[in-house]
TIMI-408878 format. One record per residue: x, y, z of N, C-alpha, C, O in turn; residue in three letters. Coordinates in steps of 0.05 Angstrom, whole numbers, plus 5000, padded with zeros to 4 digits. Layout:
// TIMI-408878
XYZXYZXYZXYZALA ...
This chain:
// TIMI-408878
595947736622593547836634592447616652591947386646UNK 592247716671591047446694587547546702586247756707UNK 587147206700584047206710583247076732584546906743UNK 580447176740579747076763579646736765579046586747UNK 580346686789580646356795577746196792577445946789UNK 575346426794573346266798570846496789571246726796UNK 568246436773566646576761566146686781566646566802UNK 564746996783563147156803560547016806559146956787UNK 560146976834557946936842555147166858555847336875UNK 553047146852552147306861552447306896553247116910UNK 551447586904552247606930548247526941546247486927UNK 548447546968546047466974544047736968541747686975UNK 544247956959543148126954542348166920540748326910UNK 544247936906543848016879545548326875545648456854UNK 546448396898547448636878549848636855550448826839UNK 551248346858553348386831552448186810551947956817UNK 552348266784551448106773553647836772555647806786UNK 552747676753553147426753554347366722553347526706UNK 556347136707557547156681556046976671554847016650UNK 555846706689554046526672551046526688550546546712UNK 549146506664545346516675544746256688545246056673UNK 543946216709542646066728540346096730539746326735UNK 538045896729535645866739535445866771535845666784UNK 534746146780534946016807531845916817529745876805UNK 532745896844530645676854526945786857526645896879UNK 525945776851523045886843522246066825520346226827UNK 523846016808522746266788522246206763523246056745UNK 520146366765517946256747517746406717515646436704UNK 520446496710520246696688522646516666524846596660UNK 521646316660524746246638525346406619524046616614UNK 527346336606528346476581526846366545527046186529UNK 525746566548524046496530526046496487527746666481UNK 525346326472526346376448525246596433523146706442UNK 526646696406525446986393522846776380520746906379UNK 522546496370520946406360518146476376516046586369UNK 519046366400516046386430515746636437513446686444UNK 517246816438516347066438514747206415513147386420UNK 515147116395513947286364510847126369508747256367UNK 511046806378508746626380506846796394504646866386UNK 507846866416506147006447505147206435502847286440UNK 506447286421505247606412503847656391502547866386UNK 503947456378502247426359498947346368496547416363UNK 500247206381496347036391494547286406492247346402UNK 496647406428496847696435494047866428491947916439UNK 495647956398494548126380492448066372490448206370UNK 492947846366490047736339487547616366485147576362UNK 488947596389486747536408484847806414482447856413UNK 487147956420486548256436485048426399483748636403UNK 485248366376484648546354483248426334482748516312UNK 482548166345481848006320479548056304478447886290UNK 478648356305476748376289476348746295475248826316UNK 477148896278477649186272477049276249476849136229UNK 476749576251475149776228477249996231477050176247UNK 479749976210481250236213480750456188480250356166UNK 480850736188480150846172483551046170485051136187UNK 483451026141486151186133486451166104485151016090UNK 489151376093489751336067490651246054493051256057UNK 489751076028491550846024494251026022494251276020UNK 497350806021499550886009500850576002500250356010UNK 503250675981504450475968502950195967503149985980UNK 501350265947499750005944501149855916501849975895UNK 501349585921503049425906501249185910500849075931UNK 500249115883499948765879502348695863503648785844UNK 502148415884504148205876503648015857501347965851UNK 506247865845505647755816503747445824502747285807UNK 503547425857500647255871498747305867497047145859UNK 498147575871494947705865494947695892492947565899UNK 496247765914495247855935495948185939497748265925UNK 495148315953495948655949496448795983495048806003UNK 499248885976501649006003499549345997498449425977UNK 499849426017499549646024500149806052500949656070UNK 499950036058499550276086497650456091497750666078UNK 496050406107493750626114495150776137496550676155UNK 494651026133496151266149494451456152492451486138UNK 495151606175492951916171495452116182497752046177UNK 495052306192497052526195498752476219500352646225UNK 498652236236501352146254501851906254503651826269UNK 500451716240501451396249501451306218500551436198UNK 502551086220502150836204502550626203504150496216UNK 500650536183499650136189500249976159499149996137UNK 502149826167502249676142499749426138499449326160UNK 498649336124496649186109497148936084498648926065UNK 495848816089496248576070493348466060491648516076UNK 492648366042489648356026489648036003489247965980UNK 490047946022490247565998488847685983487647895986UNK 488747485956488447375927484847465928483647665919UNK 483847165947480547205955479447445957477447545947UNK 481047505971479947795980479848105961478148295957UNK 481948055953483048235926480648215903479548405893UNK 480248005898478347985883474748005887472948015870UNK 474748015902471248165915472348495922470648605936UNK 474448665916473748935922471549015889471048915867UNK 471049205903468949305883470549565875468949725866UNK 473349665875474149905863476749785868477449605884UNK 478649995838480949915840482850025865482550265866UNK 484449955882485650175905487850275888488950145871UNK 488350515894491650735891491250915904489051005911UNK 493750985911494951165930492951405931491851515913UNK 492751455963491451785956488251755972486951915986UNK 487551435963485051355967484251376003485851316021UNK 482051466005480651486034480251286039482451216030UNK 478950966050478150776066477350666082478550776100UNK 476250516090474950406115476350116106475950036083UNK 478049946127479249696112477249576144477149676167UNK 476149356135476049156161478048856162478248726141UNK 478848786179480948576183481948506215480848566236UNK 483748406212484548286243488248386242489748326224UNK 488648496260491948556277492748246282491848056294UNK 495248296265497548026267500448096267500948336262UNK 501947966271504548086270505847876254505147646253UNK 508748026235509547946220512447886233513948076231UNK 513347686243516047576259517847686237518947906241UNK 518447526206520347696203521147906199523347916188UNK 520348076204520548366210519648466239520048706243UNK 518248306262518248516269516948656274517748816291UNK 514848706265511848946262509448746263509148506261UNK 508148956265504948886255503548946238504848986218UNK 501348956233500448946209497548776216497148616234UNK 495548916192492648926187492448626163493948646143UNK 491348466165489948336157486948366149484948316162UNK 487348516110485548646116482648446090482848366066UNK 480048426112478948206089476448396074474748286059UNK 476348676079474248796056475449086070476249136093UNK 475149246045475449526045473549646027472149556009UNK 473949856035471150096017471750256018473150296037UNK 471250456002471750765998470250846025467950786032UNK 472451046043470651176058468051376058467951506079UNK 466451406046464251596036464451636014466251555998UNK 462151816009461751865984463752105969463752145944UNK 465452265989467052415973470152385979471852555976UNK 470652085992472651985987473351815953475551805941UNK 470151695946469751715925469551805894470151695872UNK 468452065904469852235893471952405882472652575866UNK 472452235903475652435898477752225884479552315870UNK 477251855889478051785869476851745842478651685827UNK 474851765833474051875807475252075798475852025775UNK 475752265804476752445796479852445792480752605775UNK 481552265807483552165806484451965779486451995765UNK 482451775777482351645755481151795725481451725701UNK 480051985735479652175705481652295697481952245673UNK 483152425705485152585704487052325688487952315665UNK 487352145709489351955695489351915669491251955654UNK 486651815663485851755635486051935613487151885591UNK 484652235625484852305608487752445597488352615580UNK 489052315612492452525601492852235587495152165592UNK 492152125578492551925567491851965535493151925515UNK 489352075537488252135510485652035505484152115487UNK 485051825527482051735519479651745512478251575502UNK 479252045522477252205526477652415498476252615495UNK 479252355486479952635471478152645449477952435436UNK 476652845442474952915417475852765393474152655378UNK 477752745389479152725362477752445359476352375339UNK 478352285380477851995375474751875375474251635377UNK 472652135372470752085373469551985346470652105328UNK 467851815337467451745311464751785311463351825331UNK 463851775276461451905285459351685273460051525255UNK 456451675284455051445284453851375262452651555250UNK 453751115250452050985226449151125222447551145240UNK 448851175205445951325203443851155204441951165219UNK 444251005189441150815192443050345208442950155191UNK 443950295229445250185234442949975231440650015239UNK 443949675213441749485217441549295238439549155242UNK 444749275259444349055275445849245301447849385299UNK 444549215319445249405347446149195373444249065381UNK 447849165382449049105407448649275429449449505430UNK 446649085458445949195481448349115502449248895504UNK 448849245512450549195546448849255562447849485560UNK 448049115580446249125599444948925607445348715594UNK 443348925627442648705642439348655634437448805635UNK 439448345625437248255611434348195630432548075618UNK 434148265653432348255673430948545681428948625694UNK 433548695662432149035684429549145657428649045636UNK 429349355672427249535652429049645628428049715607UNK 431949655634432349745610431949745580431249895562UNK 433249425587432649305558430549215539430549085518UNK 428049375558425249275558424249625535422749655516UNK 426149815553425550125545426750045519425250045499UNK 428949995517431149975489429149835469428249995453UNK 428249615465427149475448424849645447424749765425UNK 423449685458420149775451421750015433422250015409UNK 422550225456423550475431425150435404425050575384UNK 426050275407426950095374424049985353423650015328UNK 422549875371420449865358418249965339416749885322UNK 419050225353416550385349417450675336416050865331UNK 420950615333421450835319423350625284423250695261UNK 424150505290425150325267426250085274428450105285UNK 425249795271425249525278427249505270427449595248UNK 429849395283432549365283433049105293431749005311UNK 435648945278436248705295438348785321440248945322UNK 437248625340438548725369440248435381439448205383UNK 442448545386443748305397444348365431446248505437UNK 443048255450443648305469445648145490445147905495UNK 448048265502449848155511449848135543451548245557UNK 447347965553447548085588449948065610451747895612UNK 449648165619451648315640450948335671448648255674UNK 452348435696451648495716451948825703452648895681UNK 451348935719451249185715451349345747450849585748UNK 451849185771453549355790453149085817451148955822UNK 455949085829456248875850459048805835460048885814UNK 460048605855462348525848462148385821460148265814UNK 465148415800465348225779463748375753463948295730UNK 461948655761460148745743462648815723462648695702UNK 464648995726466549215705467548975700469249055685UNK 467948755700469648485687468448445668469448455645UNK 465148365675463448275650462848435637462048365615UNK 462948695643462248975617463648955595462948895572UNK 466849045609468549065595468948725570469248725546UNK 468748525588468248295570466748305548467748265526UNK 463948375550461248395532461748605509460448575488UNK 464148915513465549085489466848985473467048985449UNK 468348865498471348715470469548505453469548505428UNK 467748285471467348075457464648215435463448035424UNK 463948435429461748555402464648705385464648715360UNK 466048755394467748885384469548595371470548705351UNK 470248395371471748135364469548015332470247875313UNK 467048115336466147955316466647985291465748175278UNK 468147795281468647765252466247885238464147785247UNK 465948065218464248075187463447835174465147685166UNK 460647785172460447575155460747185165460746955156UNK 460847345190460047045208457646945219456147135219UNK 456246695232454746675239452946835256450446825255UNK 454146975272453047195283453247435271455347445258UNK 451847655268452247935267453548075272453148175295UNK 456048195255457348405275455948585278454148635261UNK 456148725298453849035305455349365290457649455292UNK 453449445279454749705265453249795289451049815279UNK 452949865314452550065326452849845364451749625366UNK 454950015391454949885411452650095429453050335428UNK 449849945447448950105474450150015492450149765494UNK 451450175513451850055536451050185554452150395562UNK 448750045566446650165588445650115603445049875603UNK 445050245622444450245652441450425660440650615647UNK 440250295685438650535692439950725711442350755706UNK 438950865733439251075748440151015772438750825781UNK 441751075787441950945819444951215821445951395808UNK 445151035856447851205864450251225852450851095832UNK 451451335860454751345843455651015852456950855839UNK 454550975876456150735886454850415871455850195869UNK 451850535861450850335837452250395815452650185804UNK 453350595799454150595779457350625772458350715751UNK 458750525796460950575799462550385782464850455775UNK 461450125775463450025754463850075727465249955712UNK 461750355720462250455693464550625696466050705679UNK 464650685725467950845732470550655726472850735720UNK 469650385728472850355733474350325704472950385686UNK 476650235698478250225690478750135664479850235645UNK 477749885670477449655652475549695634475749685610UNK 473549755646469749865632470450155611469150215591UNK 472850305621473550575613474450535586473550655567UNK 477250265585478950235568477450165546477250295525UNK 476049895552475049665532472349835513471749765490UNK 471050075528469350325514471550425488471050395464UNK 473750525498475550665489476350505456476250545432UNK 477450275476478850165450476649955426477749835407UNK 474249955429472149855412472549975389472750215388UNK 472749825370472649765342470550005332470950225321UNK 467349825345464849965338464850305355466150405373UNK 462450395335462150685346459550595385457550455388UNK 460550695396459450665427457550895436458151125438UNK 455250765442454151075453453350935480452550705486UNK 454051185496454151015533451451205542451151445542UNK 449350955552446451065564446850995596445250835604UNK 448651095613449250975634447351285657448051515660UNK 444551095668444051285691442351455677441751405654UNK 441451675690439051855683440452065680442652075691UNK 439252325664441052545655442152775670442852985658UNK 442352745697444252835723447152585720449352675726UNK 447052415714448952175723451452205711450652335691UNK 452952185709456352245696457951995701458551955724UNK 458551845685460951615686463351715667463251865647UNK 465451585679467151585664466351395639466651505617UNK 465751225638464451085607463451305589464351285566UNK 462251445592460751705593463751825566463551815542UNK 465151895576466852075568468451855539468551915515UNK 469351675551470451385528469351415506470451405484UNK 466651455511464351365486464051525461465151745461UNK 462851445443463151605415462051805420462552015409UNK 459251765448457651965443455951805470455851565473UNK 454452025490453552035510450052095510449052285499UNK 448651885524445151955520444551985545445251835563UNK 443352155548442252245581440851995591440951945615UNK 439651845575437551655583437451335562437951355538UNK 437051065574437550905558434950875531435150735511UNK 432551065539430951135523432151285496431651265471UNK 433851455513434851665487435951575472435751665449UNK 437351375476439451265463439051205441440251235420UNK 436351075450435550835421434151015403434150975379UNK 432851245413432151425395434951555380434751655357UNK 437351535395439351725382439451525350439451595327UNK 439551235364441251025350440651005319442250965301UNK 436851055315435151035293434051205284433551395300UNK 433351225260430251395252428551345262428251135273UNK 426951545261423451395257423651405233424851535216UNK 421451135234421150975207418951195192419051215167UNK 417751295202414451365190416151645175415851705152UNK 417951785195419152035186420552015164420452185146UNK 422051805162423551745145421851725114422051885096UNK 420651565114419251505104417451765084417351815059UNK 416651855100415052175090417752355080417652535063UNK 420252255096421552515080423352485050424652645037UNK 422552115045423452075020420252095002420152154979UNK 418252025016416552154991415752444991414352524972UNK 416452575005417352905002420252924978420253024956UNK 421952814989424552784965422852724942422252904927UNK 421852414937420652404905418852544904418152544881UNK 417152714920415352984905416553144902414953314897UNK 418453234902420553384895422153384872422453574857UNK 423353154870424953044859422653094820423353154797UNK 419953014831418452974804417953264802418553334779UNK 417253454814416453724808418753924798418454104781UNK 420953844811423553944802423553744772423553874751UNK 423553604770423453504733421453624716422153694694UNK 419153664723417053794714417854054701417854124678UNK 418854194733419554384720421554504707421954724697UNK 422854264710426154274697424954314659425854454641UNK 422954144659422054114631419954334618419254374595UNK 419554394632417154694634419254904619419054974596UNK 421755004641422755214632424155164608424555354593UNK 425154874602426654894578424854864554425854884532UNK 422054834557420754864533419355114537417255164524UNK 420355274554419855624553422155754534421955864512UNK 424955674555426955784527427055684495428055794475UNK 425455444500426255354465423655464456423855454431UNK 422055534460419455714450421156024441421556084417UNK 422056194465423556354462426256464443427156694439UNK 426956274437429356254420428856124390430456114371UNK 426156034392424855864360423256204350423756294328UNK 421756334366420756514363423456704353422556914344UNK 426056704351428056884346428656854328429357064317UNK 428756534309429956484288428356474264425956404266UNK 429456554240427756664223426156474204426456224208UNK 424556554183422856374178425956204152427956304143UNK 425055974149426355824126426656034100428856134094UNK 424056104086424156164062424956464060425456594040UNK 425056554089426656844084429056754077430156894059UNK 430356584084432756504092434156434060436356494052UNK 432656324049432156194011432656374000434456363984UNK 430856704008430356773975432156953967431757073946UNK 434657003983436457133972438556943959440357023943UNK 438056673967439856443946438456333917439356253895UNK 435656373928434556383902434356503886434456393864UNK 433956833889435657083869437657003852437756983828UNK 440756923884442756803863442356703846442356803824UNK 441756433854441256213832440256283805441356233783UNK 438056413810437456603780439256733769439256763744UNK 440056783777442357093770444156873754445056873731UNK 444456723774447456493747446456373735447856293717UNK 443756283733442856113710442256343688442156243666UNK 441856513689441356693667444856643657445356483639UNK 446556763668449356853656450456543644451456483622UNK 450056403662449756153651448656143626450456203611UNK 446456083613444856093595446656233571447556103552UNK 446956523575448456753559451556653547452356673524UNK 452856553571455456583568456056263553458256243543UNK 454456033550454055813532453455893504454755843484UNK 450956053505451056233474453556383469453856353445UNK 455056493476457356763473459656413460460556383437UNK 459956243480461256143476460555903446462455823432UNK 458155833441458255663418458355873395459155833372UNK 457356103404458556353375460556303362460956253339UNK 462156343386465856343383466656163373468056183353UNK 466155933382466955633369466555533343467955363332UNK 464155653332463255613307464555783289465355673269UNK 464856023292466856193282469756143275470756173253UNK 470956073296473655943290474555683281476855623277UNK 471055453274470955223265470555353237471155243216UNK 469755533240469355633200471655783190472255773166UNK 473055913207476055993188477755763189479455763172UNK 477755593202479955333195478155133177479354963164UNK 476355133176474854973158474755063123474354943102UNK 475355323131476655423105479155313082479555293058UNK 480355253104483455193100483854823077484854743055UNK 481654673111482354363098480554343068478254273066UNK 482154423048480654423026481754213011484154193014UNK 480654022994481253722984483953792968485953662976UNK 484454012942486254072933488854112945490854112931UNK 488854142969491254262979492254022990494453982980UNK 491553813007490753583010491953392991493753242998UNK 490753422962491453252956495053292940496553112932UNK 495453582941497753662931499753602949501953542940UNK 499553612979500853562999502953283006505253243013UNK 499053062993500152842990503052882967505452912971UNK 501652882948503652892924506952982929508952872920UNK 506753162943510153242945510853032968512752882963UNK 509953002988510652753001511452492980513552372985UNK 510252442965511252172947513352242935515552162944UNK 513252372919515952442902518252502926520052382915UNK 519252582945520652592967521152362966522852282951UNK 519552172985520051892993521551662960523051472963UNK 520651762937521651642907524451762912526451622907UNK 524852062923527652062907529452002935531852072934UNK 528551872956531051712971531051502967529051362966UNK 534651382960534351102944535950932975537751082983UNK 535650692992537250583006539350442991538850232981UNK 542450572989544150422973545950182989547350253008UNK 546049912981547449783002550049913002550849993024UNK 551849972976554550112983555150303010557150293024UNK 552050523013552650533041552650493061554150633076UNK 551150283072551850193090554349913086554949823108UNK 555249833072557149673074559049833087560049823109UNK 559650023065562750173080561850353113563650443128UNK 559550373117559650393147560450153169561450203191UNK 559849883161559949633174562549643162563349433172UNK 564049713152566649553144569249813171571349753184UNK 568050033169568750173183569050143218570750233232UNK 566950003223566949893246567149573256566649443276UNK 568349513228569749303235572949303238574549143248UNK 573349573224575849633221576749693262578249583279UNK 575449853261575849973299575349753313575849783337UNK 574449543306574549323334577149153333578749093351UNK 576949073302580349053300581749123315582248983335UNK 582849373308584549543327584049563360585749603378UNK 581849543363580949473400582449283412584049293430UNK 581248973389583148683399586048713397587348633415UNK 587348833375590448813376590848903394592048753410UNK 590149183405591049373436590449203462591749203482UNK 587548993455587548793480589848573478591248543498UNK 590448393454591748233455594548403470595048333493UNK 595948573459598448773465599048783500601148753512UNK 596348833511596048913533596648683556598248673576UNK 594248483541593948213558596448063571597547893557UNK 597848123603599947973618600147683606602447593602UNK 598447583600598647263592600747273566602947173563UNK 599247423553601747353534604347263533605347053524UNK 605647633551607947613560609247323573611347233563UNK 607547133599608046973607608846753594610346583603UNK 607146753554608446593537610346633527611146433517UNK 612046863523614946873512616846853537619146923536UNK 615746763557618046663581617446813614617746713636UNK 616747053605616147233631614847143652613546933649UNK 615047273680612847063701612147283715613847473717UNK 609847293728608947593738608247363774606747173778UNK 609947493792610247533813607747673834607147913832UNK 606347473854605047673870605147443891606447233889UNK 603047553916603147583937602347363942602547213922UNK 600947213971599146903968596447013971594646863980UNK 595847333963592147433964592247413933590047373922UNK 594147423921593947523894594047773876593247803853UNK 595647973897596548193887599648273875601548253890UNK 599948333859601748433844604948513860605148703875UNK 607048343854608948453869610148593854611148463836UNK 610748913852612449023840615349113843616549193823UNK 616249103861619349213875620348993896619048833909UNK 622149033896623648803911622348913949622248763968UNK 621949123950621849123979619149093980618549154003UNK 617049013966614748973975614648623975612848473983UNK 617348553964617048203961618748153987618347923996UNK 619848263997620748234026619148234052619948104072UNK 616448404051615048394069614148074071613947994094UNK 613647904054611447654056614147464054616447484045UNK 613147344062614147004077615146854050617446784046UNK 612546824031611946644011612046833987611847073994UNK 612146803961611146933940610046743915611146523912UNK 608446803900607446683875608246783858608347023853UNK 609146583844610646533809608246483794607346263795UNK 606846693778604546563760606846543738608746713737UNK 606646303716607246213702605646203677603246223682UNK 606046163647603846073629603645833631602945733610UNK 604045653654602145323646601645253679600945023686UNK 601945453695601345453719603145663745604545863742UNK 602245493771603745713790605345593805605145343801UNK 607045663822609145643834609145743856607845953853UNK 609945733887609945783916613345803919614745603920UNK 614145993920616946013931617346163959615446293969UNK 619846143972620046324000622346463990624446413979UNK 620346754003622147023997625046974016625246844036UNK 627247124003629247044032630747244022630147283998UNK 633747464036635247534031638047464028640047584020UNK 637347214037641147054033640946933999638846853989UNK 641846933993643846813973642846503966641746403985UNK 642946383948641946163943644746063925646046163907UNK 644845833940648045663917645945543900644045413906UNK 647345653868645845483848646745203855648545123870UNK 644445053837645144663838647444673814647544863798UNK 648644523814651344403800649744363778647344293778UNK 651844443753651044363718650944103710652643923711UNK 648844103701649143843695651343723672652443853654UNK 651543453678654043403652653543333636652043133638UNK 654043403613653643383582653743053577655642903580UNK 651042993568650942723555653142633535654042813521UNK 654142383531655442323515654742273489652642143490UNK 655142283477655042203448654441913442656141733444UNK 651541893434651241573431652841573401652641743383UNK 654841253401656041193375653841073360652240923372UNK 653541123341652241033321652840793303654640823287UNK 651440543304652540403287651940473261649740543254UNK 654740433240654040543205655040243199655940043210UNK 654240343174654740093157657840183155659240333170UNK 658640013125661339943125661140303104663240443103UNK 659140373094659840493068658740783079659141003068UNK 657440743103657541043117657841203141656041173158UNK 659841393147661241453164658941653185656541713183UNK 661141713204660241733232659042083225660142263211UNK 656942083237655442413238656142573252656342803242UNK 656942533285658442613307660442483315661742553335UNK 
């Protein structure tokens, strides 16, 4: 492939272009970098915008883990992306999300790496009052699909509460209404926790002043409160808007203590409002809700103890009506007697009778046997008894030949024992054989089972081993010789 010998130059008309860029001679337009161009345009913007009021809806709103917050305000053909530092973020007076109406004020800048532009935005506000609206209503809904608001979780209030926790601001009339009407209906200890109660930073310190009555330990130097007010006077939605937000909503919600929310005059509606155990049109009402009157109270326990004593009275009235009634029924004592006293007569008579009937009898039958023991008969009685006892004589003859008789039979017992007795036998040579327990061996196959056997003997015992072989007798002994005898001359040999 062949190339030209030499770069194209322009012609004096400029009509062909050119390969390499030349500055030509007066011109006053260099080639600018993407850095100096983004520079130019920037100064541009923020010269030509540096100070604007755009109105639109929020979208994709995102804070960053900086605390500064990305967003887009849009209306039905354009859109503007937005940026909101840390500083700034923190003086809005509502939370932003999507959906939201606005008025942002800020300055047009452009963002080089990307490219665009974008709002620098240093305060925003709900556009009116029913852009407002409409996020309230946004944030109710939220909540309440949450559950916060739900009946169930409503608790119900201490009847007579001795220590009360105020939210509210210690300068206004409120807390001035709260105490007196505490006063004058039942003197209560009041712990008051002041607060802003609307401007920036107010829903921080609310919500702070719930949790922190709601944290107090039982039985610590301070009081925990058996009952929370959290109250406000009357103003615009846009004065009472931090009982709307979020934080003020939750920290209602999640309190320990029962909450009654006096926020505004009894047209006014907060979301706190709804959180709460229980809602008072007025921060007056409240404190009336919170207590008795004392004086009422008072009258309706000595109404109770006049009561309480008349109802005993007559508790004792009627029961000494029925016991009148029922004593009047029962009969007299001695009616009650005199049919046992009849008895009683009736058996002491037969009684009486049947002691006579009976010593009749006894005397009677003591006189026919009394008949009988007559001395003569008695003494004849004796008499044959003696002569009886004279004519038995005890003869020793008989009892000798009874004792000789039974001496004879024991005799005969011992010979049958002597006869019987194994020992004997053992003295004319015999040996009675047993086991090593000491039982009796009778048969040769029961002397085969055991190892060992015993030889009782008559002058002792013997241990032999049972065996079936054969035993070589020991060799005979050899017959002693004949000791010679010395004899005399005159007498001869014996053996």
């Amino acid at each position: 492939m062949a190339f030209p010998s030499a770069p194209y130059d322009d012609d004096d008309d400029g009509s062909k272009g050119a390969l390499l860029a030349r500055d030509a001679a007066g011109d006053n337009a260099p080639a600018l970098s993407i850095s100096e161009i983004s520079a130019l345009l920037k100064r541009t913007v923020e010269d030509r915008f540096g100070f604007v009021r755009v109105r639109g809806e929020l979208s994709g709103v995102k804070r960053a883990a900086s605390g500064h917050l990305y967003l887009s305000l849009k209306d039905e053909n354009a859109r503007l992306d937005g940026v909101m530092w840390r500083g700034s973020v923190q003086r809005l007076g509502f939370r932003p999300a999507d959906g939201v109406e606005v008025i942002a004020t800020g300055k047009l800048t452009t963002y080089p790496g990307r490219s665009n532009y974008q709002i620098v935005i240093d305060r925003m506000e709900i556009a009116g009052e029913g852009a407002l609206l409409a996020l309230l209503e946004k944030t109710k809904a939220r909540l309440e699909a949450e559950g916060l608001f739900s009946p169930s979780r409503k608790r119900a209030l201490p009847f007579l509460p001795l220590v009360i926790g105020v939210v509210t601001s210690p300068t206004g009339a409120v807390i001035r209404d709260i105490l007196h009407r505490l006063r004058d209906r039942f003197p209560s200890h009041v712990l008051v926790w002041p607060v802003l109660v609307q401007g920036q930073g107010a829903a921080g310190q609310i919500a702070a002043a719930v949790r922190g009555f709601s944290a107090i330990a039982p039985g610590g130097p301070v009081p925990r409160p058996d009952l929370v007010i959290v109250a406000r006077g009357g103003g615009s939605i846009e004065d009472l808007w931090s009982f709307n937000e979020e934080e003020v909503v939750r920290a209602v919600a999640e309190c320990s203590i029962p909450v009654i929310s006096a926020v505004g005059h009894e047209t006014d509606t907060t979301l706190c409002d709804f959180a709460a155990d229980l809602r008072a049109p007025t921060p007056t009402a409240a404190a009336e809700i919170a207590v008795p009157v004392l004086g009422e109270l008072a009258a309706t326990l000595a109404d109770l103890r006049a009561r309480q004593s008349r109802a005993a009275v007559r508790l004792f009235a009627q029961a000494r009506e029925r016991l009148d009634l029922r004593a009047r029924r029962l009969p007299q004592p001695h009616t009650l007697l005199q049919a046992q006293a009849q008895r009683l007569d009736d058996l002491g008579e037969r009684l009486r009778r049947a002691l006579g009937h009976r010593t009749d009898l006894a005397a009677a039958q003591l006189a026919r046997h009394a008949g009988a023991l007559r001395p003569a008969l008695l003494t004849a009685q004796t008499t044959r008894g003696r002569e009886r006892l004279a004519a038995t004589r005890l003869r020793p003859e008989l009892v000798l030949q009874r004792i000789d008789g039974w001496r004879r039979q024991l005799d005969g017992l011992e010979r049958l024992r002597l006869s019987l007795n194994p020992k004997a036998l053992l003295e004319r040579g015999y040996v009675l054989v047993t086991d090593p327990h000491g039982h009796v061996v009778k048969t040769r196959a029961d002397a085969t089972v055991h190892a060992t056997l015993r030889l009782n003997f008559a002058d002792g015992t013997l241990d032999v081993a049972a065996t079936d072989s054969p035993v070589t007798p020991p060799p005979p002994r050899s017959a002693p010789r004949a000791r010679t005898a010395k004899t005399s001359d005159n007498q001869q040999e014996l053996f």
